[in-house]
C-alpha positions in Angstrom: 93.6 19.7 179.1 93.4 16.8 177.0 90.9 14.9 178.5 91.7 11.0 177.5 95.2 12.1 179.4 93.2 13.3 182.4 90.8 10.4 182.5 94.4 8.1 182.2 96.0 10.0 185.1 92.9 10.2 186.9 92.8 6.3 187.1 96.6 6.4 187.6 96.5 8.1 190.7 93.2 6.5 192.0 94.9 3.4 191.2 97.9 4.3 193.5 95.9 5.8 196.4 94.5 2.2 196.5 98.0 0.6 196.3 99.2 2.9 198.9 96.1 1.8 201.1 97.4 -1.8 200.9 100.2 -0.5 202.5 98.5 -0.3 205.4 98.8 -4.2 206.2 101.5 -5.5 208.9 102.3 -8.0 206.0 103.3 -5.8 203.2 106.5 -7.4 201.7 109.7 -4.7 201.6 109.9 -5.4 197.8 106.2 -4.2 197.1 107.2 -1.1 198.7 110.7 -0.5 197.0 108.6 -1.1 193.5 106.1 1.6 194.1 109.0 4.2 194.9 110.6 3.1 192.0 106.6 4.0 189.9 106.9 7.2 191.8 110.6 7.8 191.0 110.0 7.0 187.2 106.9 9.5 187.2 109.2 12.3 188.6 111.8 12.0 186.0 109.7 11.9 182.9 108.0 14.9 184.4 111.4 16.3 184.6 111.9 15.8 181.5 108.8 17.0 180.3 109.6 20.5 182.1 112.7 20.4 180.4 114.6 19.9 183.3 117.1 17.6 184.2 116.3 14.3 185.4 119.7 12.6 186.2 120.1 13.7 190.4 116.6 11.9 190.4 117.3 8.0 191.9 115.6 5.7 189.6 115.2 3.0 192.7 115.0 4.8 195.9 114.4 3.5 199.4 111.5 5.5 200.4 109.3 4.9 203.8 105.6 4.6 203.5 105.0 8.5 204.4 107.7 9.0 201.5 105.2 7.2 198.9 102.7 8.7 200.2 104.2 12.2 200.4 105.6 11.8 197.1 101.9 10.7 195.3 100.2 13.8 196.3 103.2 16.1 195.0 103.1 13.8 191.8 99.4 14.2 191.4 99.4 18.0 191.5 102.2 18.4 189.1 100.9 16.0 186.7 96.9 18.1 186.8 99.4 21.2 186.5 101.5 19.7 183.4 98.5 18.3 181.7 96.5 22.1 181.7 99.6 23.6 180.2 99.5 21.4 176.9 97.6 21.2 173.8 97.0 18.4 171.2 100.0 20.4 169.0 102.2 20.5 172.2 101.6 16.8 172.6 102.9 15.6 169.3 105.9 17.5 169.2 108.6 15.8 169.6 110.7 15.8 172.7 114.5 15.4 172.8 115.4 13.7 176.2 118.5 11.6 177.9 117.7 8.1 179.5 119.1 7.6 183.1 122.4 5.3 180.9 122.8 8.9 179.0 121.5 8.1 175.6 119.5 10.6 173.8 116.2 9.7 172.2 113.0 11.4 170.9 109.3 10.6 171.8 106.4 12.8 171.6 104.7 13.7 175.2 101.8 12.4 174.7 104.3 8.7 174.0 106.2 9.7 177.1 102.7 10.6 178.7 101.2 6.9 178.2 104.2 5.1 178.9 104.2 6.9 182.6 100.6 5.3 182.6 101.5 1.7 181.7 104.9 1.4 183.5 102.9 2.1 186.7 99.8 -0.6 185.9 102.6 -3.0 185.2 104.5 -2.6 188.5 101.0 -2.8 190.4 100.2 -5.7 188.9 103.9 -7.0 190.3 102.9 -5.3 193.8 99.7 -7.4 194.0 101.8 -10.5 193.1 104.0 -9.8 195.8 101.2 -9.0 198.3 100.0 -11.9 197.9 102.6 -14.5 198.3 103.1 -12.5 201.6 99.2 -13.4 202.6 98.1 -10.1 202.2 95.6 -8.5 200.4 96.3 -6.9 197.3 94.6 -3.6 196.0 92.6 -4.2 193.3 93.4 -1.6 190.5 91.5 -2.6 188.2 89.9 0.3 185.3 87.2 -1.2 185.3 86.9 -1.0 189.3 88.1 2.6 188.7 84.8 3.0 186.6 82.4 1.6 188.7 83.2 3.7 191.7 83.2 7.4 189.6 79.3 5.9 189.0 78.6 5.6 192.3 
């Protein structure tokens, strides 16, 4: 397993756990919920494609409850541990032919695809905390850094 892709989906899922606790407010905004489904959504379809499978029945902004999400992050995190301890650094680079959700075909390397997953999530958390916010709730802090300091205590 390559480990800078463990340590990145580590953080990724710890990351979301915390997001998903956030939840837990009477505050949280519908639209902070609707954009984590869509992180989960987007996680399952590049893992589809990564399995070679197809990814278009896959809704790319679903309406998903909170015991979706949450249902839906544990499946993702198993799957992802199970994809990453099939592949090498050789597997990694080779390229991947895939189709977006508009149909187009395009090439990227898994280990591309891999740390795009990664980033599209931070960047919709940081949205989600936004929008927590301006509802008066708390936002999660997702922080790496935060993410560090807890696997030293």
């Amino acid at each position: 397993m390559p480990l800078e892709l463990a340590e990145l989906f580590g953080y990724d899922a710890w990351a979301n756990h915390r997001v998903l606790e956030s939840f837990q407010h009477p505050d949280t905004p519908s639209k902070a919920l609707g954009l984590f489904a869509h992180i989960l959504a987007a996680q399952e379809i590049w893992l589809a494609r990564l399995g070679g499978g197809d990814s278009s029945e896959i809704e790319v902004w679903p309406t998903r409850t909170l015991e979706d999400c949450e249902e839906a992050q544990h499946l993702l995190e198993r799957t992802i541990e199970e994809y990453l301890r099939t592949v090498n650094k050789a597997s990694l680079d080779q390229p991947l032919e895939y189709r977006t959700t508009a149909g187009k075909s395009f090439q990227n390397t898994p280990r591309q695809i891999l740390t795009h997953v990664a980033f599209h999530g931070q960047h919709h958390r940081g949205q989600i905390a936004a929008y927590m916010r301006e509802a008066g709730a708390t936002p999660a802090v997702t922080d790496l850094i935060a993410h560090y300091r807890e696997a030293q205590q």
